[in-house]
ZADO-217637 format. One record per residue: residue number from 0; residue in one letter; x, y, z of N, C-alpha, C in turn. Coordinates in nm, 4 decimals, always signed. Example, Ala and Ser with C-alpha at 12.3 -4.5 7.8 and 13.67 -1.06 7.14 Angstrom:
! ZADO-217637
   pos   code        n_u        n_v        n_w       ca_u       ca_v       ca_w        c_u        c_v        c_w
     0      A    +1.3190    -0.5690    +0.7800    +1.2300    -0.4500    +0.7800    +1.3200    -0.3300    +0.7800
     1      S    +1.2850    -0.2250    +0.7080    +1.3670    -0.1060    +0.7140    +1.2900    +0.0030    +0.7870
***
This chain:
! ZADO-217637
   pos   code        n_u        n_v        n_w       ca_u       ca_v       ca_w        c_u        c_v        c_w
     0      X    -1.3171   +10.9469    -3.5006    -1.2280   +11.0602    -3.4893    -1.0829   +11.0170    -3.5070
     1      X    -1.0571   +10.8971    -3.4464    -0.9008   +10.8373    -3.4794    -0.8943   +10.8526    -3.5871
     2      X    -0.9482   +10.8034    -3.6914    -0.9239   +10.7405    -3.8486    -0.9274   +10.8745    -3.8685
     3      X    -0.9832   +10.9746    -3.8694    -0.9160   +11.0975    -3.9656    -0.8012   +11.1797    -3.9041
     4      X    -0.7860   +11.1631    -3.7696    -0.6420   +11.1928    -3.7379    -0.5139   +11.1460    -3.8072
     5      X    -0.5723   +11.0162    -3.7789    -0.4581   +10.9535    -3.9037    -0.4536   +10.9980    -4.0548
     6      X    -0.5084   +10.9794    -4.0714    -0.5721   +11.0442    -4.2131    -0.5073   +11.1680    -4.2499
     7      X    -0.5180   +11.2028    -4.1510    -0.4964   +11.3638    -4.1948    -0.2950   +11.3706    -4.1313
     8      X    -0.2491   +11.3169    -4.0843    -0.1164   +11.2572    -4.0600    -0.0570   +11.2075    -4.1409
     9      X    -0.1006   +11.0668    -4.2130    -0.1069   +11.0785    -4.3370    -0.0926   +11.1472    -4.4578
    10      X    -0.1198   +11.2420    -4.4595    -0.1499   +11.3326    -4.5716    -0.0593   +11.4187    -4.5678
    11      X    +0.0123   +11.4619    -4.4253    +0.0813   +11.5388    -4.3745    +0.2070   +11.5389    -4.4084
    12      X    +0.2454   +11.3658    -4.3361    +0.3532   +11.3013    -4.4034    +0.4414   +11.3288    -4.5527
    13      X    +0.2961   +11.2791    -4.6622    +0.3309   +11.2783    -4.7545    +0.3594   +11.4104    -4.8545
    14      X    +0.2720   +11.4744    -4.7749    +0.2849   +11.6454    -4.8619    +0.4637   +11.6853    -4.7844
    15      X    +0.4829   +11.6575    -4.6814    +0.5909   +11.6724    -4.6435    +0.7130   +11.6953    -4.7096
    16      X    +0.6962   +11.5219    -4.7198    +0.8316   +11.4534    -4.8254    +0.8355   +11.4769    -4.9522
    17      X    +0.7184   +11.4872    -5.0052    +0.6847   +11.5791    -5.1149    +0.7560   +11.7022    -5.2051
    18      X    +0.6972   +11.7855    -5.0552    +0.7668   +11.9692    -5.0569    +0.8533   +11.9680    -5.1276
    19      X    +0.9604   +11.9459    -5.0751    +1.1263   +11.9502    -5.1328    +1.0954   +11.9322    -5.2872
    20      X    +1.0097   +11.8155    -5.3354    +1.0342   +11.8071    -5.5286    +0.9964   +11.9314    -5.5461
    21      X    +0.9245   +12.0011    -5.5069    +0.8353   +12.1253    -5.5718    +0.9434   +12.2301    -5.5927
    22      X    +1.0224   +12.2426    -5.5357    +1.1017   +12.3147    -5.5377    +1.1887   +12.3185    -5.6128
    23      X    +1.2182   +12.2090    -5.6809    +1.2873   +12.1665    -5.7535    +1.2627   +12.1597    -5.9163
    24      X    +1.0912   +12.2111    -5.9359    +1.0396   +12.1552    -6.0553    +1.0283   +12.3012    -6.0838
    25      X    +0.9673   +12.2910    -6.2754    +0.9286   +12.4412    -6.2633    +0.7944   +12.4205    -6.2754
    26      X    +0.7251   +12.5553    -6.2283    +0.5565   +12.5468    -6.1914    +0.5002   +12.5610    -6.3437
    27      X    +0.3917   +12.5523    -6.3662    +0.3308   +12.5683    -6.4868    +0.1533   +12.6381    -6.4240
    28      X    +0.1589   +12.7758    -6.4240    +0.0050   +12.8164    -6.4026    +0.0029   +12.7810    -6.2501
    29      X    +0.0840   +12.8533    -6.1683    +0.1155   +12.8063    -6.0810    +0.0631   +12.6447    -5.9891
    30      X    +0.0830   +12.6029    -6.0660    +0.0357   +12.4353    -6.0336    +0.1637   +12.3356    -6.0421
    31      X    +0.2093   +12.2480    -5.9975    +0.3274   +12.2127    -5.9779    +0.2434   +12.0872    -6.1512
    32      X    +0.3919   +12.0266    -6.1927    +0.2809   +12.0272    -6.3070    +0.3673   +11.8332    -6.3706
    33      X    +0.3893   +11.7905    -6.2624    +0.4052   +11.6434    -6.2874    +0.3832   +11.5212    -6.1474
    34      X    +0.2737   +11.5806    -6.0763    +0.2393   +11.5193    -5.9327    +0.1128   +11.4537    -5.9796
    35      X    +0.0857   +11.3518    -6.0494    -0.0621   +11.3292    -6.0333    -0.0768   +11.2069    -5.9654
    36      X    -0.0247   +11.1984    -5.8524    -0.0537   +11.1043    -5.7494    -0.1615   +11.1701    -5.6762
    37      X    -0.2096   +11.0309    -5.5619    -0.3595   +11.0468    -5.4988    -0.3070   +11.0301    -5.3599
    38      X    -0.3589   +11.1727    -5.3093    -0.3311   +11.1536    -5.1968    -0.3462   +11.0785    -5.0874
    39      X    -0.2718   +10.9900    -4.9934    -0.3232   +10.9342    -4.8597    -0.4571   +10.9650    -4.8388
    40      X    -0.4559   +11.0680    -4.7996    -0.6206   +11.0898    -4.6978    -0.6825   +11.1010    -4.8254
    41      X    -0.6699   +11.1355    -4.9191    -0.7667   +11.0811    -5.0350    -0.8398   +10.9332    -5.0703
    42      X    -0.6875   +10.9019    -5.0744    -0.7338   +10.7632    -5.1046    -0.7903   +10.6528    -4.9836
    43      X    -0.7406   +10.7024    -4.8578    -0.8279   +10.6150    -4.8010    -0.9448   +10.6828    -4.7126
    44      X    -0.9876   +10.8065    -4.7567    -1.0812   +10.8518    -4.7167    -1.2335   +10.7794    -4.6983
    45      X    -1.3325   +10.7448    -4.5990    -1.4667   +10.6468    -4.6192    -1.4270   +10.5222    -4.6104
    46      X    -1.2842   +10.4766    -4.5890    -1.2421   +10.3487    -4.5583    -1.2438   +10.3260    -4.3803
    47      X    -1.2835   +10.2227    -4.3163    -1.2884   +10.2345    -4.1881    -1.1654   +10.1350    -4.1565
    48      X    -1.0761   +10.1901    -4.0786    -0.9911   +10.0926    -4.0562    -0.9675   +10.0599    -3.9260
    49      X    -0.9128    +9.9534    -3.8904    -0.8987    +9.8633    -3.7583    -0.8366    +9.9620    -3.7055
    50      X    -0.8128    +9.9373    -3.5472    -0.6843   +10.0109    -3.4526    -0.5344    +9.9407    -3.5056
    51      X    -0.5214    +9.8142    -3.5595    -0.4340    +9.7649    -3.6079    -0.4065    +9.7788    -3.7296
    52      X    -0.4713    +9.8461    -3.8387    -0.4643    +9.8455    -3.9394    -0.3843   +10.0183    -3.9426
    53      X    -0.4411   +10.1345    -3.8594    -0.4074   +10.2344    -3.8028    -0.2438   +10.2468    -3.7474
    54      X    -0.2271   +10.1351    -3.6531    -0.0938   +10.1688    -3.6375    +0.0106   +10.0544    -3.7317
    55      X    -0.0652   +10.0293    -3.7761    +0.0363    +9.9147    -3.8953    +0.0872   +10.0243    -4.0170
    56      X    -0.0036   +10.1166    -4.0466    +0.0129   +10.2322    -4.1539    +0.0911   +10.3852    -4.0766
    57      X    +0.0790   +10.3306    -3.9298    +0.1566   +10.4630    -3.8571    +0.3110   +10.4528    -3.9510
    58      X    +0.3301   +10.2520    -3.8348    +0.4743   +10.2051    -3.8503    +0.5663   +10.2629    -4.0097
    59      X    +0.4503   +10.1971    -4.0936    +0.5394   +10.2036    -4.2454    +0.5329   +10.3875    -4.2955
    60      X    +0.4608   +10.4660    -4.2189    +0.4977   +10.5944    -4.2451    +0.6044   +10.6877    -4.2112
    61      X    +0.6645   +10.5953    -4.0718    +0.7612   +10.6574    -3.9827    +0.9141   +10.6015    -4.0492
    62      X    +0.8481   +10.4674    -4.0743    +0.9902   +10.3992    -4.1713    +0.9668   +10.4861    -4.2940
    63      X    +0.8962   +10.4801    -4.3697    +0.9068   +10.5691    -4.5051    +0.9859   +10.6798    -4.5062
    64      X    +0.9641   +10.7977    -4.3913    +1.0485   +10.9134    -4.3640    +1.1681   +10.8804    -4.2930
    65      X    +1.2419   +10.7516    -4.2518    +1.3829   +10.7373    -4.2388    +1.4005   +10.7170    -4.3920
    66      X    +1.3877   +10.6289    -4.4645    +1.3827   +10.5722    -4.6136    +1.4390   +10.6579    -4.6918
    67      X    +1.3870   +10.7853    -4.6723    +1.3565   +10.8658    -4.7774    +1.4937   +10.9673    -4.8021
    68      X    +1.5577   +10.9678    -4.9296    +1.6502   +11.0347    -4.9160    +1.5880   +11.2294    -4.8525
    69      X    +1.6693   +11.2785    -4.8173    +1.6701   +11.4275    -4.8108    +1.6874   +11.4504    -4.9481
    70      X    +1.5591   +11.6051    -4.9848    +1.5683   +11.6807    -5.1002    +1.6261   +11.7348    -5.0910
    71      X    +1.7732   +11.7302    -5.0411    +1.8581   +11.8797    -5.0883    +1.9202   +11.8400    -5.1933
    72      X    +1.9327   +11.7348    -5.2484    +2.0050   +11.6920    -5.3943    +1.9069   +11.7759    -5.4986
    73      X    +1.8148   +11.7801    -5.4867    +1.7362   +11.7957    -5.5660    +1.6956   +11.9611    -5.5687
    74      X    +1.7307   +12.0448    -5.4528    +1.7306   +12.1988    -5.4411    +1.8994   +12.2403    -5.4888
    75      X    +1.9896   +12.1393    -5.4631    +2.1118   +12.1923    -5.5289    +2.1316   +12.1514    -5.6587
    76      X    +2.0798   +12.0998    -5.7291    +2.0170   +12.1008    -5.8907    +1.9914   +12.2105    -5.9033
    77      X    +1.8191   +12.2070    -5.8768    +1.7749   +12.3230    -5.9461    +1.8801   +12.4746    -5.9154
    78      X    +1.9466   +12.5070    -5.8330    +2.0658   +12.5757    -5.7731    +2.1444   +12.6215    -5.9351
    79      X    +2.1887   +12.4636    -5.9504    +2.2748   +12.4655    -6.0544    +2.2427   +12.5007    -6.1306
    80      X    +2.0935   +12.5023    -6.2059    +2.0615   +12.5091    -6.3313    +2.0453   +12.6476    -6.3427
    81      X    +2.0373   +12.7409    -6.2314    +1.9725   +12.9009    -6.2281    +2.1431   +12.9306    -6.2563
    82      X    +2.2486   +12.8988    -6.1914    +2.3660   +12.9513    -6.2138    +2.4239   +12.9359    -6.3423
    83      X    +2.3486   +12.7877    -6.4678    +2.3791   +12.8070    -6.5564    +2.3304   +12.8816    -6.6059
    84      X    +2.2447   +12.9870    -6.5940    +2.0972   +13.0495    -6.6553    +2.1836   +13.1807    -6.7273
    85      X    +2.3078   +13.2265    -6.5869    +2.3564   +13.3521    -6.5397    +2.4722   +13.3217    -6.6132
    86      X    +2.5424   +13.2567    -6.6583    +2.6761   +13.2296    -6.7161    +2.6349   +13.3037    -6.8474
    87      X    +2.8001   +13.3625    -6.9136    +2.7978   +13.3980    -7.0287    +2.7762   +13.3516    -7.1483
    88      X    +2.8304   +13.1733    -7.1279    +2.8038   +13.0973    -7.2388    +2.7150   +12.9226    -7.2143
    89      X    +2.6609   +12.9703    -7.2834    +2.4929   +12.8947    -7.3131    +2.5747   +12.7260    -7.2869
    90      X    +2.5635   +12.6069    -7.1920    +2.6288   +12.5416    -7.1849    +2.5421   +12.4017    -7.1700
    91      X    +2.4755   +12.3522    -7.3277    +2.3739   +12.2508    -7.3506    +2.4067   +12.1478    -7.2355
    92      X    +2.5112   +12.1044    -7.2994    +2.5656   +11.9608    -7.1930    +2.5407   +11.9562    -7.0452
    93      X    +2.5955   +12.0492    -6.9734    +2.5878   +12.0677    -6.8619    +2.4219   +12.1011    -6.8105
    94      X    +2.3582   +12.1673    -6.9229    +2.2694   +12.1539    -6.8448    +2.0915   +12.0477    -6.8836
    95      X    +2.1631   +11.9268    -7.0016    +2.1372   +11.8369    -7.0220    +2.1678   +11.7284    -6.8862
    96      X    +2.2926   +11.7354    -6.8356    +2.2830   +11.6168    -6.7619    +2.2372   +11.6824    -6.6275
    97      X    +2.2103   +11.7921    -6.5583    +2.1122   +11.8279    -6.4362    +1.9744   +11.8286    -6.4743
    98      X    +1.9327   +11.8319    -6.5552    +1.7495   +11.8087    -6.5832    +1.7639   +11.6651    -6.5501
    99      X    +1.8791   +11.5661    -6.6522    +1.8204   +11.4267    -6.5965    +1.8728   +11.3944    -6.4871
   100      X    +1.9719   +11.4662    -6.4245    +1.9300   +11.4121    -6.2621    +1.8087   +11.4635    -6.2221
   101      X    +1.7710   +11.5559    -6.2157    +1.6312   +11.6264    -6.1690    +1.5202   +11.5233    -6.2169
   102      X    +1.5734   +11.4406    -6.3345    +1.4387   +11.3601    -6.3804    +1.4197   +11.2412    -6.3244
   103      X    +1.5474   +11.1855    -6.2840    +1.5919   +11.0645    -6.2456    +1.5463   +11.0676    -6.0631
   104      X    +1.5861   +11.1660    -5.9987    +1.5230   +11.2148    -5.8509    +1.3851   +11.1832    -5.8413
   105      X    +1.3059   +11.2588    -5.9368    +1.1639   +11.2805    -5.9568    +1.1244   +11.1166    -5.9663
   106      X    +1.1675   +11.0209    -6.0770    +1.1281   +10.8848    -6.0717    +1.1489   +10.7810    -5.9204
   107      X    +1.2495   +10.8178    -5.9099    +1.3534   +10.7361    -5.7860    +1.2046   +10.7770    -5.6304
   108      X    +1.1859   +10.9110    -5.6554    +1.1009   +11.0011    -5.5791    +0.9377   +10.9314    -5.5920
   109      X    +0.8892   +10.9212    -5.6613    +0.7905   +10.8775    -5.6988    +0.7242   +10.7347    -5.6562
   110      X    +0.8572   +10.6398    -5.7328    +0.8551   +10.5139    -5.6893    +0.8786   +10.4505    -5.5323
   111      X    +0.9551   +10.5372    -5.4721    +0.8849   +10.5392    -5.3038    +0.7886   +10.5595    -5.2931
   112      X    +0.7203   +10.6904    -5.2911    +0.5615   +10.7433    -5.2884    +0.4836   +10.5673    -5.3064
   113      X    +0.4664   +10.5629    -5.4256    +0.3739   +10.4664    -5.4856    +0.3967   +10.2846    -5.4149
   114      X    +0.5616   +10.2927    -5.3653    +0.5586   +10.1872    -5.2793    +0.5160   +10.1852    -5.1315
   115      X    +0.4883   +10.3213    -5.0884    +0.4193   +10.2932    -4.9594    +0.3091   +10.2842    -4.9459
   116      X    +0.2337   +10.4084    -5.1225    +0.0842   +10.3264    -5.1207    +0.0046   +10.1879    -5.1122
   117      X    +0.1178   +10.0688    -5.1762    +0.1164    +9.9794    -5.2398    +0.0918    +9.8632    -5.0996
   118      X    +0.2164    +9.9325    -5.0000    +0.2266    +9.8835    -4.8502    +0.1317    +9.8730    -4.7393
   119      X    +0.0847    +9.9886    -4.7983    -0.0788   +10.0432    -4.7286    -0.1995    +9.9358    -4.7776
   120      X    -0.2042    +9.9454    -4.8924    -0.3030    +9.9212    -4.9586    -0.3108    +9.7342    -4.9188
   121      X    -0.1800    +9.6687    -4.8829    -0.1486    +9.5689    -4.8640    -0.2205    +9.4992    -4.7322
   122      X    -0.2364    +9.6280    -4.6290    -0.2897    +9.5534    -4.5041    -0.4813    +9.5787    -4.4804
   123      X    -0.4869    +9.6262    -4.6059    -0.6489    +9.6422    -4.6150    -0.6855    +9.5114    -4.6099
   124      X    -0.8208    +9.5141    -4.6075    -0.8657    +9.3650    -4.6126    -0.9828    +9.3569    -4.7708
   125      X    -1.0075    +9.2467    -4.8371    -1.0576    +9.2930    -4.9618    -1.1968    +9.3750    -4.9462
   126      X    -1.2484    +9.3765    -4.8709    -1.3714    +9.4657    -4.8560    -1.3261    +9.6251    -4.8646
   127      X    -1.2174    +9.6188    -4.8184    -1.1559    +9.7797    -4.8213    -1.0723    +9.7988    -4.9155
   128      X    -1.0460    +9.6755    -5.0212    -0.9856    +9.6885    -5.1259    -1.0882    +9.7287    -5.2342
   129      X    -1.1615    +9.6944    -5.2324    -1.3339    +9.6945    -5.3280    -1.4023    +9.7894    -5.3101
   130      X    -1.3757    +9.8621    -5.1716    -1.4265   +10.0072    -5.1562    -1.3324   +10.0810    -5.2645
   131      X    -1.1991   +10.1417    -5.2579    -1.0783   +10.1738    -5.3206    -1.1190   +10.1648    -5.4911
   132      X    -1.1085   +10.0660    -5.5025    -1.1629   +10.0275    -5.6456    -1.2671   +10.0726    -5.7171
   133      X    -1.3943   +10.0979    -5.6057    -1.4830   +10.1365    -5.6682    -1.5113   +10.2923    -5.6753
   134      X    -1.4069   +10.3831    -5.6023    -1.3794   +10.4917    -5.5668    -1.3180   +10.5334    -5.7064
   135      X    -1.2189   +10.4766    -5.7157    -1.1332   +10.4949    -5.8262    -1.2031   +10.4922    -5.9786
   136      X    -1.2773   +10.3629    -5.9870    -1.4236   +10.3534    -6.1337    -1.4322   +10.4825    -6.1344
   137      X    -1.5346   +10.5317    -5.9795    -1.6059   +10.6862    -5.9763    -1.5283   +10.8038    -6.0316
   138      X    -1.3841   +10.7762    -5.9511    -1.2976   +10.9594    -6.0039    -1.2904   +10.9183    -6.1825
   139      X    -1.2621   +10.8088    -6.2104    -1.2379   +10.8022    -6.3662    -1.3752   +10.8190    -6.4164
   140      X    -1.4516   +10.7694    -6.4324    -1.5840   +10.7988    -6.4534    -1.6223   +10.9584    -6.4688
   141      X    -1.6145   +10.9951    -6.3818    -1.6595   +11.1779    -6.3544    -1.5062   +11.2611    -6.4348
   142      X    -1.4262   +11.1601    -6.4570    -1.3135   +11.2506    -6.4783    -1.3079   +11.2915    -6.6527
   143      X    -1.3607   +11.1580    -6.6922    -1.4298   +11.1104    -6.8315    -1.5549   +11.2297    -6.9119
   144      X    -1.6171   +11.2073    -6.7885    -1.7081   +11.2980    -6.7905    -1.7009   +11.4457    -6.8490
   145      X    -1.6198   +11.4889    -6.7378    -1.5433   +11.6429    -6.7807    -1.4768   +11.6360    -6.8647
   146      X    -1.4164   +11.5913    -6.9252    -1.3361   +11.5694    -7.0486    -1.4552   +11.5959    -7.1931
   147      X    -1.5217   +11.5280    -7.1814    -1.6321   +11.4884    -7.3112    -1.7083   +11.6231    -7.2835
   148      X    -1.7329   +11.6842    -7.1885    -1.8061   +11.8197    -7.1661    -1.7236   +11.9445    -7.1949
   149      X    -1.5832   +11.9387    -7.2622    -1.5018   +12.0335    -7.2346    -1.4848   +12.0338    -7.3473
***
């Protein structure tokens, strides 16, 4: 029961810190439409982990959310770009260089994400690295799958 508390804390976390990009992006079919990261409780879902391994992944989650800049840079963008929307004259430049901050956020954004997976993934032990791995074969495998059926 611990391990999916966490788990699901985890997951919590990260959809969290998350939120804020969404807001920031535009949706496509209402699906946010440049997230294809794997979630925490995804990814270590069927993994059994120590009580130490548990609060070793608390620690680096609680540091992650000091870490993490605040998305309001990234809601006063998109801000900007609706006010260029409304202006009389069509103004490329200006709104060339707020997409690539918006793009540059999104990377900067990301590459946290993927370094705390990385942090996580660090205090597994290889048996729970080889679980992971072979999880991952499976989603590509089946993902392959649907593809060639479609």
């Amino acid at each position: 029961m611990k391990v999916s508390k966490l788990i699901c804390a985890v997951s919590l976390i990260v959809a969290t810190t998350l939120s804020g990009a969404a807001l920031a992006h535009e949706h496509k079919g209402g699906r946010h439409d440049a997230q294809p990261h794997v979630s925490l409780k995804h990814m270590l879902s069927g993994v059994e982990l120590t009580d130490s391994q548990r609060e070793q992944i608390k620690q680096l989650l609680q540091q992650h959310r000091q870490e993490v800049k605040p998305q309001q840079q990234e809601l006063a963008a998109h801000q900007a770009l609706q006010r260029l929307l409304l202006e009389e004259q069509y103004d490329e430049a200006a709104m060339r260089e707020l997409l690539q901050q918006q793009q540059q956020q999104h990377v900067e954004r990301r590459l946290e994400t993927f370094k705390l997976q990385h942090q996580i993934v660090q205090l597994l032990t290889e048996e729970q690295r080889e679980q992971l791995k072979q999880k991952q074969i499976r989603r590509q495998n089946k993902t392959q799958r649907q593809h060639e059926t479609s």
